[in-house]
Structures are given as C-alpha cells and as structure tokens.
N, C-alpha and C positions, 0 to 999 in steps of 0.2 A: 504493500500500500504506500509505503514510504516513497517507492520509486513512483509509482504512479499519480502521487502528489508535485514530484519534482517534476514530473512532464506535464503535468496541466489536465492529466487524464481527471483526476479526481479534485475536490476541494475541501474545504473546512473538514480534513482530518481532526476527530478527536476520539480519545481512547477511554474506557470506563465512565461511559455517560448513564448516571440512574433514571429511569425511567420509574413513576410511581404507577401500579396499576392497583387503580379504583374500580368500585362496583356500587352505582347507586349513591355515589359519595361517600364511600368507605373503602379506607386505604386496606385494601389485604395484603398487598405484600411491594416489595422492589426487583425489581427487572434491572441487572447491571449491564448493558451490550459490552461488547468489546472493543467493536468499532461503531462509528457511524461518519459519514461522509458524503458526498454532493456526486454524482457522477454528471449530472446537467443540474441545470437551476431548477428544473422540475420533479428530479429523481432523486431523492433521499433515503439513503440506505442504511439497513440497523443491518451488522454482521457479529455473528459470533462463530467464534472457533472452536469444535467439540472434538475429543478426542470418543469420548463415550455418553452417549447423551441417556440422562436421568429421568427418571419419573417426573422430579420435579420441575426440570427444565425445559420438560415434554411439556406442561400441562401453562409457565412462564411462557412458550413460547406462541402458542395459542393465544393466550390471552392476548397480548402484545399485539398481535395480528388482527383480533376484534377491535381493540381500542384504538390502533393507528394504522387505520385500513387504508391513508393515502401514502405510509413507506412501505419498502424493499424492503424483504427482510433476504439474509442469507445465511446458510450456515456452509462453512469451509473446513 
C-alpha cells in the first residue's frame, strides 16, 4: 500500500482506524480496520488482513458492511 501511495494509485492512507458499530443507538462493540484508503475520490476502502478469520470477526465484519454500505471492504 505504501508503494501505491507513492505512485498516486491510492490516497489518505491510514492504519488502525476504529470504527464504532451501533444498533438503534447503542454502541455494541468497535470495528478496528487495518487499512483504509481512497482508490478514487468516490471509492473508499476498509481493508483488513487475516491470516485466520474468527467467529468474531466473521460476525464484525458483517456488520461493518450493513452500516457502511457506500465503502469497499476487502480482506487480503
């Protein structure tokens, strides 16, 4: 990602950004991405990197996707 910052492929790299996921106005839990970053000025992408993906992070990741249904998410 680092390189592709330096080439102008991607933008506002940032690393451990919390996302809070609410329900009905009640915080249940925090969503940590890994990355998230600009691929166009329309494209905003949540990426995490899983070696072995959890129950819990099954269930985070879902969520995540209900509540900010206009980003990218990806997992690498």
């Amino acid at each position: 990602l680092k390189i592709l910052l330096a080439a102008n492929k991607i933008a506002n790299l940032e690393l451990q950004v919390k996302y809070p996921i609410e329900v009905k106005g009640k915080k249940i839990c925090t969503y940590i991405a890994d990355f998230t970053y600009y691929e166009s000025p329309h494209l905003y992408v949540i990426e995490d990197v899983k070696g072995m993906r959890t129950a819990i992070f099954n269930l985070k990741w879902k969520l995540m996707q209900a509540l900010y249904p206009k980003h990218t998410f990806r997992i690498t």
